[in-house]
C-alpha positions in Angstrom: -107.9 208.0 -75.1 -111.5 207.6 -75.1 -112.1 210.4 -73.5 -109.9 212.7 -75.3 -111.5 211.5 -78.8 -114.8 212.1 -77.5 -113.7 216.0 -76.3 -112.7 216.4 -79.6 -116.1 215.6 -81.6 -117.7 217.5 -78.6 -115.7 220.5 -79.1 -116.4 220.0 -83.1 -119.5 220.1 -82.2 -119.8 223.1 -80.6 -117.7 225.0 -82.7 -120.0 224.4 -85.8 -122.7 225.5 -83.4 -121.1 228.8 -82.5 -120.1 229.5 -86.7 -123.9 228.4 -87.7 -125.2 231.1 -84.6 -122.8 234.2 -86.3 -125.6 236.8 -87.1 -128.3 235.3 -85.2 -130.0 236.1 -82.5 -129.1 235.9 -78.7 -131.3 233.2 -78.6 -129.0 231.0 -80.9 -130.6 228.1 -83.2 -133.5 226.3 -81.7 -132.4 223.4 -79.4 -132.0 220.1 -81.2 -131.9 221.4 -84.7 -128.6 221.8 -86.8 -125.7 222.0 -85.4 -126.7 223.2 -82.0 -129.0 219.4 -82.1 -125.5 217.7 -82.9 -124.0 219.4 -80.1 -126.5 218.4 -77.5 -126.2 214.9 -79.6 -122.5 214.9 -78.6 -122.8 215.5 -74.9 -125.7 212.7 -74.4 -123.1 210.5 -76.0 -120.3 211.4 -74.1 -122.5 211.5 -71.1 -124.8 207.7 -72.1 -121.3 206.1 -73.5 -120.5 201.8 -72.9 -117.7 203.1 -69.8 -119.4 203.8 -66.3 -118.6 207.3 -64.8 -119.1 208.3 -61.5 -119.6 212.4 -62.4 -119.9 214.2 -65.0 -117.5 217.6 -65.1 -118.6 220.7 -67.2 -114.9 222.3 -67.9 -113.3 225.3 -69.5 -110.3 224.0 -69.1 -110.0 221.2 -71.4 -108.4 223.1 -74.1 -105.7 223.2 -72.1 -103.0 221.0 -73.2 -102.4 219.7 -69.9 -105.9 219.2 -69.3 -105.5 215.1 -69.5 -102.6 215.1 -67.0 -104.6 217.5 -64.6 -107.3 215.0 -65.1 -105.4 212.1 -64.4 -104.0 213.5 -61.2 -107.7 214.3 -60.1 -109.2 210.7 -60.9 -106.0 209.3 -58.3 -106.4 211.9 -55.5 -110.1 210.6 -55.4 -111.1 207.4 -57.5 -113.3 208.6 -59.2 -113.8 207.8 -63.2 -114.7 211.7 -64.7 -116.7 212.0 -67.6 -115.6 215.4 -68.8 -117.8 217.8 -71.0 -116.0 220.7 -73.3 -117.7 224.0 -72.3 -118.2 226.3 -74.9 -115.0 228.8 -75.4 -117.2 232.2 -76.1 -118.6 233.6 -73.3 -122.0 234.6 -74.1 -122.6 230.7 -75.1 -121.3 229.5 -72.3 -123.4 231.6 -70.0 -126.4 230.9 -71.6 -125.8 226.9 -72.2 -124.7 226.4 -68.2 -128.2 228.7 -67.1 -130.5 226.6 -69.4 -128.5 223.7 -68.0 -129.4 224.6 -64.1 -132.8 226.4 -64.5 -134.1 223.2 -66.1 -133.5 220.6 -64.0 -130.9 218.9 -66.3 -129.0 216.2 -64.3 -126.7 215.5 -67.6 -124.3 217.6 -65.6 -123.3 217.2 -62.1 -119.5 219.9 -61.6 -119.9 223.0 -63.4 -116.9 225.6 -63.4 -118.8 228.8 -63.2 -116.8 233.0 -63.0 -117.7 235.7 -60.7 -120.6 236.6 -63.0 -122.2 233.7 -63.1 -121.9 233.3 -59.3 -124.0 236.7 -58.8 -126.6 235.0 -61.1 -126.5 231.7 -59.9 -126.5 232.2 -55.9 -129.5 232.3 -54.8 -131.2 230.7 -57.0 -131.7 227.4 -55.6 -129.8 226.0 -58.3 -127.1 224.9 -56.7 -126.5 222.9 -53.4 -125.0 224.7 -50.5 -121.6 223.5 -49.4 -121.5 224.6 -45.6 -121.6 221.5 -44.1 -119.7 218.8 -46.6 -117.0 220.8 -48.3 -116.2 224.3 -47.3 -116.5 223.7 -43.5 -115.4 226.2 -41.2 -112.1 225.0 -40.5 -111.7 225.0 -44.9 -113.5 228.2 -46.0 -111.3 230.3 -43.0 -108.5 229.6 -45.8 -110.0 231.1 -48.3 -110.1 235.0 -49.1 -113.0 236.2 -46.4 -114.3 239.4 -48.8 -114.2 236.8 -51.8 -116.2 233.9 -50.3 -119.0 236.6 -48.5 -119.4 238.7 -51.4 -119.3 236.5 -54.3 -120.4 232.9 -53.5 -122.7 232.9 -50.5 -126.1 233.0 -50.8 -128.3 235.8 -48.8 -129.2 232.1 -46.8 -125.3 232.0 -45.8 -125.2 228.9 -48.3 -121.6 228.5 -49.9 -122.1 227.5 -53.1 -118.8 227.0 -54.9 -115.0 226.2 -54.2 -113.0 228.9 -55.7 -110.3 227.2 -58.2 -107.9 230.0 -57.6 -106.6 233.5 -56.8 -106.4 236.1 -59.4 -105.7 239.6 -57.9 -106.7 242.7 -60.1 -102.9 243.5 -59.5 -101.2 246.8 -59.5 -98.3 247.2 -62.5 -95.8 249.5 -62.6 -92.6 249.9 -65.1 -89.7 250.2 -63.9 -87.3 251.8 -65.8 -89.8 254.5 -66.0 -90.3 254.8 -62.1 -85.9 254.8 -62.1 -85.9 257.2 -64.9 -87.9 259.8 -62.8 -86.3 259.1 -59.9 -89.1 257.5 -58.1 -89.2 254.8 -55.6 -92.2 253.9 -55.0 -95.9 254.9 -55.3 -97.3 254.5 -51.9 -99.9 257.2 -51.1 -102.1 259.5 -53.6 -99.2 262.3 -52.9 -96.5 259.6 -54.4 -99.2 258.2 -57.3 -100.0 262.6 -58.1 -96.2 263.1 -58.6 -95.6 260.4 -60.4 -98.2 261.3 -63.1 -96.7 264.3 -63.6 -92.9 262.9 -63.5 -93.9 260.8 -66.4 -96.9 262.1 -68.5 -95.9 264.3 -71.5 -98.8 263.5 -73.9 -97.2 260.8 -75.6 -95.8 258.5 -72.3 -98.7 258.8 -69.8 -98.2 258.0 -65.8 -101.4 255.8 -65.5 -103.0 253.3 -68.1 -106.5 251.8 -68.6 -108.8 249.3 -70.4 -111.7 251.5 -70.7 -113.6 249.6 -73.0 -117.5 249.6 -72.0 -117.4 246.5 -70.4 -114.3 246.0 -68.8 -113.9 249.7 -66.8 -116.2 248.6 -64.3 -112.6 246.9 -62.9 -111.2 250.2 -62.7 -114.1 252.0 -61.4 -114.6 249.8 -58.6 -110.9 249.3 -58.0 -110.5 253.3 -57.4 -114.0 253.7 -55.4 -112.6 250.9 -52.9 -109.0 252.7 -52.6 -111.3 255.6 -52.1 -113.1 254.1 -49.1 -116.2 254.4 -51.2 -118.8 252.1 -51.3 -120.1 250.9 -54.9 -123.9 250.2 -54.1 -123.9 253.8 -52.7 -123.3 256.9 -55.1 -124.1 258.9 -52.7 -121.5 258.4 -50.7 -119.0 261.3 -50.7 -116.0 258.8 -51.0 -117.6 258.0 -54.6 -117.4 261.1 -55.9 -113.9 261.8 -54.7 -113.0 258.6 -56.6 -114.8 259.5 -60.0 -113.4 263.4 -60.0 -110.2 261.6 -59.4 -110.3 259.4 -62.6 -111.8 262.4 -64.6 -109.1 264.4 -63.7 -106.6 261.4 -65.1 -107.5 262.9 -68.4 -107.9 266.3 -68.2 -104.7 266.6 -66.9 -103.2 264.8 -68.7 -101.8 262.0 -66.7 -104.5 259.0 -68.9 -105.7 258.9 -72.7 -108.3 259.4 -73.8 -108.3 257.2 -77.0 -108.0 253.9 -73.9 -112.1 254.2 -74.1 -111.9 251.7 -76.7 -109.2 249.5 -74.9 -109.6 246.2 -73.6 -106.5 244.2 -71.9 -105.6 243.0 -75.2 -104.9 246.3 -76.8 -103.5 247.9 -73.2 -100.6 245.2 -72.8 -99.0 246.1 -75.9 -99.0 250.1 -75.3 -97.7 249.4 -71.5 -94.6 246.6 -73.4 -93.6 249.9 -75.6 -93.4 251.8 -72.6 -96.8 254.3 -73.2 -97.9 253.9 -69.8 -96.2 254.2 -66.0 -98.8 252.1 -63.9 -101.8 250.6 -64.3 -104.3 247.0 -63.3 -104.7 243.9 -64.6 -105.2 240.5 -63.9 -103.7 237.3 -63.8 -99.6 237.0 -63.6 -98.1 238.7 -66.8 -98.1 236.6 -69.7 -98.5 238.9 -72.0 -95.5 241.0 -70.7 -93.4 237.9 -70.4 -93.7 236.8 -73.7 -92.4 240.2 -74.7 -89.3 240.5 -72.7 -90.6 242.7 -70.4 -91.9 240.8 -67.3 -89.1 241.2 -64.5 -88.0 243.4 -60.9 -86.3 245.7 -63.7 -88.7 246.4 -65.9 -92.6 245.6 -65.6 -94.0 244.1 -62.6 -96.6 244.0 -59.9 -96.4 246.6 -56.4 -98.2 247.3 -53.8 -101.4 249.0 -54.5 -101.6 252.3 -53.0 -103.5 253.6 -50.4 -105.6 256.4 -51.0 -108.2 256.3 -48.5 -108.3 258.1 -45.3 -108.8 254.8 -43.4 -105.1 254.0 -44.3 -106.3 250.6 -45.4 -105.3 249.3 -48.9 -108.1 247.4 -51.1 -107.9 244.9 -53.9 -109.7 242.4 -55.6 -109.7 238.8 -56.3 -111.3 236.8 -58.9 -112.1 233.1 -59.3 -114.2 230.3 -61.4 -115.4 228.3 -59.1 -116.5 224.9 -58.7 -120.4 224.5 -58.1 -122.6 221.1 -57.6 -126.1 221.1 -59.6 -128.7 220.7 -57.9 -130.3 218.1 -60.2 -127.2 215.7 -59.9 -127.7 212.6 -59.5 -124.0 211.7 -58.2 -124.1 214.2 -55.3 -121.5 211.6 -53.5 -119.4 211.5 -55.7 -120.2 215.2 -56.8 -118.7 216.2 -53.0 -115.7 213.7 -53.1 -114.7 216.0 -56.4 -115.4 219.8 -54.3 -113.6 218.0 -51.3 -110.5 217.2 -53.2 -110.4 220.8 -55.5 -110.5 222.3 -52.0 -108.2 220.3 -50.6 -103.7 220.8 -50.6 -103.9 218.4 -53.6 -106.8 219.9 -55.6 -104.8 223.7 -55.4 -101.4 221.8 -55.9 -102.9 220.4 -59.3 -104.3 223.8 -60.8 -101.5 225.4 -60.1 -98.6 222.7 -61.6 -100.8 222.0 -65.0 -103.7 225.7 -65.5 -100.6 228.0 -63.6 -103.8 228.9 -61.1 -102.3 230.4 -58.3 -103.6 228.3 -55.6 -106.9 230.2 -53.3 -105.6 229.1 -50.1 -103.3 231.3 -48.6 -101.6 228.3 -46.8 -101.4 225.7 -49.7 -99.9 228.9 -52.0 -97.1 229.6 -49.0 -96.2 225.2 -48.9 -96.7 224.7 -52.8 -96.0 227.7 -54.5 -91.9 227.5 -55.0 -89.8 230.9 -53.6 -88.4 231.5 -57.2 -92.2 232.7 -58.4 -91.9 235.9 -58.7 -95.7 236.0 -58.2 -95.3 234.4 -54.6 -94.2 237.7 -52.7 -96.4 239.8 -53.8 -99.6 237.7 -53.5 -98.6 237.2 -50.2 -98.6 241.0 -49.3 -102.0 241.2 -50.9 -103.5 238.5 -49.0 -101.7 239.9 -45.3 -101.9 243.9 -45.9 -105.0 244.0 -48.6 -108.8 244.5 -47.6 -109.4 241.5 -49.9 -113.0 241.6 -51.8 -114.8 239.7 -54.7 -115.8 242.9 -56.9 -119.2 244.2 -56.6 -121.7 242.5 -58.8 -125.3 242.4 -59.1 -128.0 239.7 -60.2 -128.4 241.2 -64.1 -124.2 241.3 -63.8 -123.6 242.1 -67.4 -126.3 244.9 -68.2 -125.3 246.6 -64.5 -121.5 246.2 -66.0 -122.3 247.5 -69.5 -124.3 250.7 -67.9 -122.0 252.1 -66.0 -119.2 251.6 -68.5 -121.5 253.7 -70.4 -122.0 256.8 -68.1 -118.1 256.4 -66.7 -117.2 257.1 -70.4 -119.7 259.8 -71.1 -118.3 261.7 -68.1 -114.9 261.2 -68.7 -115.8 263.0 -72.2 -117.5 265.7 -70.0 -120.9 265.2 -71.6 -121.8 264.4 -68.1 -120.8 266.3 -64.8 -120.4 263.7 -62.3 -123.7 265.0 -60.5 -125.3 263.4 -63.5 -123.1 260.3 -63.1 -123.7 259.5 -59.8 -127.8 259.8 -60.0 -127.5 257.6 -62.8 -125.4 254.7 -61.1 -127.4 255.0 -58.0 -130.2 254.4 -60.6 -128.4 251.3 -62.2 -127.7 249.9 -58.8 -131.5 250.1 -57.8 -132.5 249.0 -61.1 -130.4 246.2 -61.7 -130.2 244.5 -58.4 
């Protein structure tokens, strides 16, 4: 209970924090003043308090209302006692209170759950210790996704610097009472995916869907460059430009909307529920369609992406938070005994039963997962028969994300020609690295 009071004048905390900081700067109050001081107040007290800890956890999970039962299991698997910090809920804060956290020394802090961004950013900055030799040993990390763990949380040293906490594919959605309705069975190769955007667009139902939004194409983009056999650091590879006519002629033929330049997920779930769209990507499991009736082999569910390379291979990512140890902890023992356990059958088991995170090991997902997911068969095709990769990211993630939203959606609006495009992302990827 002590701990779950304590969460709860953290989390005040911070959320007076975040309302005092609406129409401030970036920068946010000055540390130790208002209620950005009462904040930092909070997690000295929480981390200083009369009950001995053995690590201190940095969560974004502890809104969760399993999050003390999660807990619980964790402290038996390992004996450890956890003091647990609240991280803050909006993104920009968070981002900036975990890299003032590691770029100053602070040893408050000893597990911090970090995303794929943050990873980029993070990796090789000496900030965190490498996990080669304690935690994701060879005979552990050959479990994991091998694109996800080279590309995203291995240093340019070869230092492994997190434990992914689970797999979330950028999955590939289709409806099917639309795919019955025109009669087709399944969208294999670009010759299946063409006729299928014309079976079903007719300028109000459209065969593909997006969430175009500035900052959140860059999925889609470097979804359809990989399926491509493109390569994202290189625009001048011909495969690039294939892939970018392909997704400009989406909309002038037709077959994608135009007005999906403003959505994110949370406006392009609804229009795919009402039947607007015939396929499209998104993350995570389909909560969103579940809660509207519409999650199911009959009516919207994942498939296998197609292949529309000339390799014949079939790409897709994955995305994780991971688990990282600071480098100024003073609990590194006990810091590892944490990592070893959240890579561990137990540590997956747990994330999955209480967070529904589908578990990052291949093997622990096929022993713990139950048959009856309907999530199970098709993340198993992905792992065995996708080219698996962490998507392409770059040290100054969010700017290098934000700029090529920008160009992607001036050339869909042919403001651009995609000559113009792809000298400008060659320039963001040179600028930004």
């Amino acid at each position: 209970m002590k701990k779950k009071l304590i969460g709860l004048v953290l989390s005040g905390a911070m959320g007076a924090s975040l309302l005092a900081g609406c129409g401030a700067s970036s920068g946010g109050a000055a540390a130790g003043t208002g209620a950005a001081g009462a904040a930092e107040e909070a997690e000295a007290a929480l981390s200083q308090g009369d009950e001995e800890y053995d690590l201190t956890l940095y969560s974004i999970q502890t809104t969760d209302p399993e999050f003390d039962q999660w807990l619980a299991d964790v402290e038996a698997g390992t004996g450890l006692n956890i003091n647990v910090i609240a991280a803050p809920t909006d993104s920009d804060t968070r981002q900036q209170k975990i890299t003032t956290m590691l770029s100053t020394g602070d040893s408050s802090v000893d597990i911090i759950e970090i995303n794929d961004e943050m990873s980029t950013t993070f990796k090789n900055s000496g900030w965190l210790v490498g996990l080669n030799d304690t935690v994701m040993t060879e005979d552990i990390r050959d479990k994991f996704a091998q694109g996800y763990v080279k590309q995203m949380i291995t240093s340019n040293d070869g230092d492994i610097i997190g434990v992914p906490s689970y797999a979330g594919y950028l999955a590939f959605w289709v409806n099917q009472e639309i795919l019955d309705e025109v009669g087709i069975e399944s969208i294999n190769t670009k010759e299946d995916f063409m006729k299928y955007m014309e079976a079903v667009s007719d300028g109000s139902r459209y065969g593909y869907g997006g969430s175009w939004e500035k900052t959140y194409v860059f999925n889609e983009i470097a979804q359809f460059v990989n399926m491509f056999g493109g390569d994202y650091y290189d625009w001048t590879n011909p495969a690039n430009k294939e892939a970018m006519e392909f997704m400009h002629d989406l909309v002038k033929n037709g077959y994608t909307p135009l007005d999906q330049l403003a959505d994110k997920y949370e406006q392009m779930n609804p229009k795919a529920n009402d039947g607007k769209y015939g396929c499209w990507f998104m993350w995570g499991l389909g909560t969103d369609y579940a809660n509207a009736g519409m999650l199911g082999e009959d009516k919207i569910h994942q498939a296998m992406v197609p292949c529309l390379s000339e390799d014949g291979q079939r790409y897709i990512f994955t995305d994780s938070w991971s688990y990282v140890l600071n480098a100024a902890s003073e609990h590194q023992d006990a810091a590892v005994k944490f990592l070893q356990f959240a890579a561990g059958k137990d540590g997956m088991e747990a994330g999955y039963k209480y967070f529904d995170r589908y578990p990052a090991r291949a093997d622990v997902a096929e022993e713990v997962v139950p048959d009856t997911d309907p999530t199970k068969e098709m993340y198993s095709q992905y792992a065995s028969e996708c080219n698996v990769m962490g998507r392409p990211m770059l040290p100054q993630t969010m700017e290098f994300i934000s700029a090529m939203g920008t160009i992607f959606q001036s050339y869909v609006r042919d403001e651009i020609t995609v000559d113009d495009f792809l000298k400008q992302a060659q320039g963001y990827v040179e600028q930004y690295q």
